[in-house]
Structures are given as structure tokens and as C-alpha cells.
C-alpha positions in Angstrom: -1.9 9.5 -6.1 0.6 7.1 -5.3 0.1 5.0 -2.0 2.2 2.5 0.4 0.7 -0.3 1.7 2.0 -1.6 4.6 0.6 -5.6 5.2 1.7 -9.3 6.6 0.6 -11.9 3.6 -1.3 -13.9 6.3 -3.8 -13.5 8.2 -3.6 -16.3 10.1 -0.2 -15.3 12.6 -0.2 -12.7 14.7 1.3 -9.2 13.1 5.6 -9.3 13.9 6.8 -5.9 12.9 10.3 -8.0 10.5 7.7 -9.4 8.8 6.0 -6.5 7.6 6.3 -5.8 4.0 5.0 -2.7 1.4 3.6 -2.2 -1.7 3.0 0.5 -4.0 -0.1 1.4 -5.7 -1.1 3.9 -8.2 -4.7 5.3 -8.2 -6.4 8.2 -9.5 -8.8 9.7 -6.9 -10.7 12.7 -6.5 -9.4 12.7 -2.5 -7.1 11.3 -0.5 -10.4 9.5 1.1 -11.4 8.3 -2.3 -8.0 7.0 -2.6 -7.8 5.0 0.4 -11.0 3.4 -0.2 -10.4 2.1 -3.9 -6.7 1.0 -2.3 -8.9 -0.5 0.3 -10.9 -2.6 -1.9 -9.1 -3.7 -4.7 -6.4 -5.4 -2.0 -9.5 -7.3 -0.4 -10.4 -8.6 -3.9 -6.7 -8.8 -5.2 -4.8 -10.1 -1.7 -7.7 -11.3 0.3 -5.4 -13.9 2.2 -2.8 -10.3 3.2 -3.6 -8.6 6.6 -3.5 -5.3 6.0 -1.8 -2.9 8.5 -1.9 0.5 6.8 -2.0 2.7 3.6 0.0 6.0 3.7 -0.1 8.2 0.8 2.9 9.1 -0.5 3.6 13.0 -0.6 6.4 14.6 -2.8 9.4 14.4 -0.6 8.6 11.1 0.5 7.6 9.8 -2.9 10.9 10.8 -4.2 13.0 8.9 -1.5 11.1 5.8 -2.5 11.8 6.0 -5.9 15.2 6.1 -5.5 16.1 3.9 -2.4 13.4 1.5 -2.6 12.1 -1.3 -5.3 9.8 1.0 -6.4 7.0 -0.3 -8.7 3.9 0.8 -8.4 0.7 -1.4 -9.7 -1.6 1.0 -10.9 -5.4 0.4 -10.4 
């Protein structure tokens, strides 16, 4: 499952929408839940200094518009 994490790389300002950026990360996962979770936990141990606003799993239609009009790169975990 592919996921995109939505976070500010500081926790220390308030949350401004422009300054919002995304990653992508790659997990396998028994569940969407399951999924979340590990994405949950490895940013906290990876990025602990990024406030993190929201993971969204990427479905197919919406996985295949990232790949092609984003800078797609998913880390894989």
C-alpha cells in the first residue's frame, strides 16, 4: 500500500496550509489500519521534529495521477 503524508517539518509554528508539504511511503500491511499505524511510527522515529497533519492511502485512480503529475518517490518501509 502506497500512502501520502501530509506534514509541516516543525513543530514548533503553528500549521499554515502553503507550508504544507507530502511524502510518499510504501508499506506492506495486512489493513489499511495496519498501514497507518506502521506509517504512523516509523515518521515519529524517522521525522520526529515534522508535525504530522494526515496520511491518506493512495487508491488506484489517485495513485496513478500522482505518479504522473507529482515527484513521485515513494520510501518504502
Amino acid at each position: 500500500m502506497i500512502y501520502k503524508v501530509f506534514y509541516q517539518e516543525t513543530k514548533d509554528r503553528s500549521p499554515r496550509r502553503e507550508q504544507t508539504r507530502s511524502l510518499y511511503v510504501e508499506v506492506d500491511a495486512a489493513s489499511e489500519l495496519e498501514g497507518r499505524i506502521k506509517v504512523r511510527e516509523w515518521l515519529e522515529l524517522t521525522y520526529p521534529e515534522y508535525n504530522i497533519e494526515f496520511i491518506d492511502r493512495l487508491k488506484e485512480k489517485h495513485l496513478e495521477y500522482e505518479q504522473t503529475h507529482a515527484d513521485f518517490k515513494p520510501e518504502r518501509i
